[in-house]
Every structure is written in structure tokens, then in C-alpha cells.
C-alpha positions as CSV (number, residue, x, y, z in Angstrom):
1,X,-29.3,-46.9,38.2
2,X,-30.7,-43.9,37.2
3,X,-31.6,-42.4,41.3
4,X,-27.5,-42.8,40.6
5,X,-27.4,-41.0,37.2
6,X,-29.4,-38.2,38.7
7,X,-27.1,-37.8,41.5
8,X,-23.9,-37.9,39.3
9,X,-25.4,-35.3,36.9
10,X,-26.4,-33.2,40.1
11,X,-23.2,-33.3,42.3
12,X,-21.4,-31.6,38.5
13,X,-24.1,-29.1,38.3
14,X,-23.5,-28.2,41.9
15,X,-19.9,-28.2,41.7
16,X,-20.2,-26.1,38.8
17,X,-22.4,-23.6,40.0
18,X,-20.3,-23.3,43.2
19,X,-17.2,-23.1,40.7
20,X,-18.7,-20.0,39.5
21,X,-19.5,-18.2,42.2
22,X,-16.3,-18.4,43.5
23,X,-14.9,-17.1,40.5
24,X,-17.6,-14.2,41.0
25,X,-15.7,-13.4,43.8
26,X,-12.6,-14.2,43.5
27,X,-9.7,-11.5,43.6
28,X,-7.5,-13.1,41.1
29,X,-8.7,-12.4,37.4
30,X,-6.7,-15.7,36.3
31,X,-9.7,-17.7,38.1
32,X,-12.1,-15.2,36.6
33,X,-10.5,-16.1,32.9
34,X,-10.5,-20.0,33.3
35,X,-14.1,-20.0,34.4
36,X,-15.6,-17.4,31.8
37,X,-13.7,-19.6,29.2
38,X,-15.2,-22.6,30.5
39,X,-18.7,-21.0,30.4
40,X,-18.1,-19.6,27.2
41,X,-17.3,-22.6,25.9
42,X,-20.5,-24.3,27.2
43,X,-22.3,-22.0,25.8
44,X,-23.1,-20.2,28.9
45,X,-22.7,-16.8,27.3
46,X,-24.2,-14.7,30.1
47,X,-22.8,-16.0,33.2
48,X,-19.2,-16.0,30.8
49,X,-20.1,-12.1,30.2
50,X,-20.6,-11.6,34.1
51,X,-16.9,-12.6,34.3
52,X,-15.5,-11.1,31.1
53,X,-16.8,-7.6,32.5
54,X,-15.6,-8.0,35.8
55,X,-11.6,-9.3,34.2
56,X,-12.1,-6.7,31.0
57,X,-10.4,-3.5,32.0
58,X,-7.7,-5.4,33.6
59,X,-6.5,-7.4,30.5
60,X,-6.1,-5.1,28.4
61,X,-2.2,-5.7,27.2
62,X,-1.7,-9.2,28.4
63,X,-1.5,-12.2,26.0
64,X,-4.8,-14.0,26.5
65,X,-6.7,-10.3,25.6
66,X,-7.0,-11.0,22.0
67,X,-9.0,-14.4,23.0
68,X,-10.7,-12.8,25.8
69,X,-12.0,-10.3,23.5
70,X,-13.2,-12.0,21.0
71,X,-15.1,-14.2,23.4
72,X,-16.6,-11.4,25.2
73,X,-17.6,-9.9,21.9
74,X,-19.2,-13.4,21.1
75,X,-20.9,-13.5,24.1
76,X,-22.5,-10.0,24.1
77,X,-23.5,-11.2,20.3
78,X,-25.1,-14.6,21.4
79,X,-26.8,-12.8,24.2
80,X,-28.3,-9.9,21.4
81,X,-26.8,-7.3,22.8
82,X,-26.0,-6.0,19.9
83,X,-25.1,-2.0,20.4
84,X,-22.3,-3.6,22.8
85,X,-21.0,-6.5,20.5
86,X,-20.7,-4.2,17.4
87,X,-18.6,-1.9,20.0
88,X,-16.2,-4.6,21.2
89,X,-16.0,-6.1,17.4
90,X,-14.9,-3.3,16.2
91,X,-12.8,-2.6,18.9
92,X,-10.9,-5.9,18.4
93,X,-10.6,-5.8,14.8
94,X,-8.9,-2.1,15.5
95,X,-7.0,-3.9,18.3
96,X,-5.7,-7.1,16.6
97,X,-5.8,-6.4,12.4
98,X,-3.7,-9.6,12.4
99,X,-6.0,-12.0,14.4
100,X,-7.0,-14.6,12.2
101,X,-10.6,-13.6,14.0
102,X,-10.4,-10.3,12.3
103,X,-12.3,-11.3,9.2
104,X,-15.2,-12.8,11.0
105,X,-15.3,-10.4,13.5
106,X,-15.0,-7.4,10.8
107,X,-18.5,-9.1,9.4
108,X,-19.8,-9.8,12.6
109,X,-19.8,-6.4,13.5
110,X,-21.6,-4.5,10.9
111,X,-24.1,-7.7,11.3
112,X,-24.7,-6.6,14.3
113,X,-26.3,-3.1,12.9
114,X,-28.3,-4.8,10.8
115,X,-29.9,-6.7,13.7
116,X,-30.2,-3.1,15.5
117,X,-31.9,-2.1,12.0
118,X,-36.0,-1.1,13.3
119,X,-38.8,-1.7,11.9
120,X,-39.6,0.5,8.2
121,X,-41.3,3.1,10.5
122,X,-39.2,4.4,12.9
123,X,-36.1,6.0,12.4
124,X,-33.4,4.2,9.7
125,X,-30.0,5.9,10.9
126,X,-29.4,2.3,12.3
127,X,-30.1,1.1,8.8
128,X,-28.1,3.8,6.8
129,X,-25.1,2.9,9.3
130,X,-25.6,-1.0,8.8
131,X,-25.2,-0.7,4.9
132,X,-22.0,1.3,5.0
133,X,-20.8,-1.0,7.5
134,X,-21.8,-3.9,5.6
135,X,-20.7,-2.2,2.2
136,X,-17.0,-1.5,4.0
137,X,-16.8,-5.4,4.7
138,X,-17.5,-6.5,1.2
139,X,-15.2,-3.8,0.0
140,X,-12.3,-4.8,2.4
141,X,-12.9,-8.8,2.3
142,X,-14.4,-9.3,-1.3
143,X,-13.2,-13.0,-1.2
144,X,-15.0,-13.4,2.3
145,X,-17.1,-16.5,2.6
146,X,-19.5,-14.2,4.5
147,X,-19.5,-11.5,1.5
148,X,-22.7,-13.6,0.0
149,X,-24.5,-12.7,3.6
150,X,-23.6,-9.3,3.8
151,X,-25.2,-8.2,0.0
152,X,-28.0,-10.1,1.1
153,X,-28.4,-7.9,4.1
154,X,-27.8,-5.0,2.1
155,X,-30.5,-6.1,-0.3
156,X,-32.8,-6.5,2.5
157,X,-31.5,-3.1,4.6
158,X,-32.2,-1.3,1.3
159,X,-36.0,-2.7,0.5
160,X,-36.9,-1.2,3.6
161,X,-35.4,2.4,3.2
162,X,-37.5,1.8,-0.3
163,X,-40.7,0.9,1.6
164,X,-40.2,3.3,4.1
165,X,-39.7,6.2,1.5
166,X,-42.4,4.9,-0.7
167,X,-45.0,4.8,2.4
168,X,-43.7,8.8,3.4
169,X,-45.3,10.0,0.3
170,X,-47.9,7.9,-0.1
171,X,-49.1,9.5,3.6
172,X,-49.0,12.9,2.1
173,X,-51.3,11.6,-0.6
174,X,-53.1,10.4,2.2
175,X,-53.5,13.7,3.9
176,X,-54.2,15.5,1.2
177,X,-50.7,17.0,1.0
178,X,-50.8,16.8,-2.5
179,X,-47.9,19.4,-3.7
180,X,-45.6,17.4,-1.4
181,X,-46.9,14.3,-2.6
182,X,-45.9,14.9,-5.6
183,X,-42.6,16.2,-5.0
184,X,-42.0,12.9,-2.6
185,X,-43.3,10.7,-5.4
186,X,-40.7,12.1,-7.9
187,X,-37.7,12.0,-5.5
188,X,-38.9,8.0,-5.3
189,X,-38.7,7.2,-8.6
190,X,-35.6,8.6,-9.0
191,X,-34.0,7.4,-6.1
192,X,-35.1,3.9,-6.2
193,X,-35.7,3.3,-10.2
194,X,-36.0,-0.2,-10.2
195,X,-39.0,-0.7,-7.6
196,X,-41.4,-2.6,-7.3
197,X,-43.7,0.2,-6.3
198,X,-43.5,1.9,-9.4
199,X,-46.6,1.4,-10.8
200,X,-48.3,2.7,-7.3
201,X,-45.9,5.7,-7.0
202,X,-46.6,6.9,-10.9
203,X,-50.7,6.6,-10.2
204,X,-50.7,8.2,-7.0
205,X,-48.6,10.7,-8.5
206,X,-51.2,11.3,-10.9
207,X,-53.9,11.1,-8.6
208,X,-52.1,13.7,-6.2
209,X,-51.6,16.2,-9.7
210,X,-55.2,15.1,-10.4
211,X,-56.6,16.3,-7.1
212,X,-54.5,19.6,-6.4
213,X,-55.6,20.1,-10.0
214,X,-59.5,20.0,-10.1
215,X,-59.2,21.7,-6.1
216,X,-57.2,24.6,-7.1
217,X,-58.0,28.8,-7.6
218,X,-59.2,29.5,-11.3
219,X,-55.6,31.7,-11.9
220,X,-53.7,27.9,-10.9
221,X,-56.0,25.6,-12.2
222,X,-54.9,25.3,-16.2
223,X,-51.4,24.6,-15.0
224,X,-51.9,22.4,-12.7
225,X,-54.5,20.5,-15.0
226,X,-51.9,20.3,-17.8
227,X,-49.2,19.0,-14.9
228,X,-51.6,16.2,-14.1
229,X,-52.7,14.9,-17.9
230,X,-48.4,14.8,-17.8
231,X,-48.5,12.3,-15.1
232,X,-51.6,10.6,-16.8
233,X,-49.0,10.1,-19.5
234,X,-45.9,9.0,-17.4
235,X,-48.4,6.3,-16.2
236,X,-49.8,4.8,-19.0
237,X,-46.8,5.1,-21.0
238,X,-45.4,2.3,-18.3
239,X,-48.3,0.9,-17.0
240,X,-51.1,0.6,-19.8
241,X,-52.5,-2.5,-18.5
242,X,-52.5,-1.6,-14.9
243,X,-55.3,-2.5,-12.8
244,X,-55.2,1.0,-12.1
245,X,-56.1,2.4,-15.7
246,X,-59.6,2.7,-15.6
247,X,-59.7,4.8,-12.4
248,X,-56.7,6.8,-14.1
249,X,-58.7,7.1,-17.7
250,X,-61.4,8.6,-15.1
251,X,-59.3,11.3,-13.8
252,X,-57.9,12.1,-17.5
253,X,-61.8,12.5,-18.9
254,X,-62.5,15.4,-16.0
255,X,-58.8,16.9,-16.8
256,X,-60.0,17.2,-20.2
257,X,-63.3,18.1,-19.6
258,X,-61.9,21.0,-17.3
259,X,-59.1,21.9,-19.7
260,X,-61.9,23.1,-22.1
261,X,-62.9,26.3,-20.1
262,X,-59.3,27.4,-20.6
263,X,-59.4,26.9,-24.7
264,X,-62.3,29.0,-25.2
């Protein structure tokens, strides 16, 4: 019974991989359609995308293009091909604004920038172009079951432009860039005032003001001390239980200490 089983289930794969090649080559792009749907719809996305390639171009206009196209978008999606899926969901939501696929494919779309989205170190343009993408969806389909998705991937697309611009100025602390350190710091805060990283950006803000401070030409030195007893101050006046205090109480005695020169 089951030397039988085996054959059965072996004769249908042959069949259907000889079904499929012929479609390969095959002239008429009907028989190219009916097999790509039939491996779409087995989940077979990249032998369907060998076919929906090949029968693209030519159906372009014809009454099974809005299916075909969503289907090829769906495959290049299921296969993460993601620069080509957003293309050809866009495309078909521009194409067909009264497919009842629009919706879906509208969110699927700018999804697919978000998957394209890098790691916090490299380059974000990705990002930046996923959240307006993803920010245009919610604004066009606010009712969307997909809407509570997308605002999570915005939350997520935006913690990582934070990181990333937190960890830029924290590597000019780092280096001992301390004049754009600070600058970087303050542009932070500002842009992100809600962070997490707070605490971190207002001490090494201080500790960047501290040491361009105590490292600077007599003529500099008194402004740049009273600069960094101001960021002393920003911090504490947030962050007076921070485990950060006692080195930041360290760096205020020497301010002071150094201030003293200047008051005599």
C-alpha cells in the first residue's frame, strides 16, 4: 500500500513538474497564466514568478491583469524581494484604485520599506521613506484593520532613527569631538524629547562641556567652564538620582575649583 502511495504522489509530482516546464516554454501566455496561477496558489511563489515575468509585459490591458498583478506582487513579497514587490504594489494600487486589493496592497507596499529598513548603522533613507509610506497609509485608510501594524512599524522605524542619532553623538563624545558632541547632544533632545536616552544624552553632554572645558586655552576656559556647570544643572535638575551623579558631582567640584582663578 504505501510502495502504491509513493508512486501515486510521484507520478503528480512528475506530471507537475513536466506541466511547468512546458509552460516555461510555451508560446501562448494563456498556458503561462493558468500554470503561474496554479503555482501561485500552491504556494510555489518562485517558479509562479518565473512565469509571471515571462506573461508580464504582455498583459498589460487585458482582463486577468489586475489578478495577475496582484499575484506577481505577492509573489515577489513571499519570495523577500522587497525593492520589486513595493514597485509592483504600488504600481497596482496606481493601476487599479478600485480593486478591492487596493487597501491591502496600499499597506503591503510601504511594509515592504520597512523590511528594506537596515540595520541603526547604515544609512536610514530606507527608513525615512518607510515611515512616510507607512504614515500615507494610515492617513489614507484610518479605518484599515492593518492601521494598528503600520503605527507599530512606525514606532519601531522611529526608535531606530532615535538610536541611531543618539549613538552619532555619543561617537563624537567618543572621539573627543567635544564641541560637536555637544551640539549633537542638544539637536537629540530636542528632536526626540521623550527618549529613553535622556538621562545618557544630558550626562554626556555635561561630560563633553566638562572636558572641552578643563582642556581649553586660558582666554576660552571661564566660558566654557560656566557652559559646563549649565549642563551640570540641566542634569541634575532631571536626573538627581541618576547612577550617574556621583561621577557628574566630580566633574562640578573641578568646574568650581577651576572657576576660582577667574574670581580673583
Amino acid at each position: 500500500m504505501k510502495n502504491v502511495l509513493y508512486l501515486f504522489v510521484l507520478v503528480i509530482l512528475i506530471s507537475s513538474c513536466s506541466d511547468f516546464q512546458k509552460a516555461l516554454k510555451s508560446e501562448d501566455v494563456s498556458v503561462k497564466f493558468i500554470e503561474a496561477t496554479k503555482m501561485y496558489e500552491a504556494k510555489k511563489y518562485a517558479k509562479a514568478l518565473r512565469l509571471f515575468d515571462q506573461i508580464a509585459p504582455a498583459y498589460k490591458g487585458k482582463p486577468q491583469a489586475e489578478r495577475m498583478f496582484y499575484m506577481y506582487a505577492q509573489s515577489l513579497y513571499k519570495t523577500e524581494q522587497y525593492y520589486l514587490a513595493g514597485y509592483q504594489f504600488e504600481s497596482f494600487v496606481s493601476s487599479y484604485p478600485k480593486s478591492e486589493k487596493v487597501e491591502e496592497s496600499a499597506f503591503l507596499g510601504a511594509k515592504c520599506f520597512s523590511e528594506l529598513s537596515p540595520v541603526y548603522t547604515l544609512d536610514q533613507t530606507d527608513t525615512y521613506k518607510a515611515i512616510d509610506k507607512l504614515q500615507n497609509f494610515i492617513d489614507i485608510y484610518p479605518e484599515s484593520t492593518n492601521v494598528a501594524e503600520a503605527n507599530l512599524l512606525v514606532k519601531e522605524l522611529r526608535e531606530k532613527l532615535e538610536l541611531k542619532a543618539y549613538e552619532n553623538a555619543k561617537t563624537y563624545n567618543n572621539i573627543s569631538d567635544y564641541k560637536a558632541a555637544m551640539v549633537a547632544f542638544d539637536n537629540f533632545i530636542i528632536n526626540f524629547p521623550g527618549t529613553p536616552y535622556k538621562e545618557k544624552a544630558l550626562f554626556y553632554k555635561l561630560d563633553s562641556a566638562y572636558n572641552l572645558a578643563i582642556n581649553s586655552i586660558p582666554m576660552k576656559m571661564e566660558e566654557r567652564l560656566i557652559s559646563a556647570k549649565a549642563a551640570y544643572t540641566g542634569f541634575v535638575k532631571y536626573y538627581n538620582n541618576s547612577e550617574y551623579k556621583p561621577k557628574a558631582d566630580e566633574m562640578l567640584a573641578r568646574i568650581e575649583n577651576d572657576l576660582k582663578q577667574f574670581s580673583k
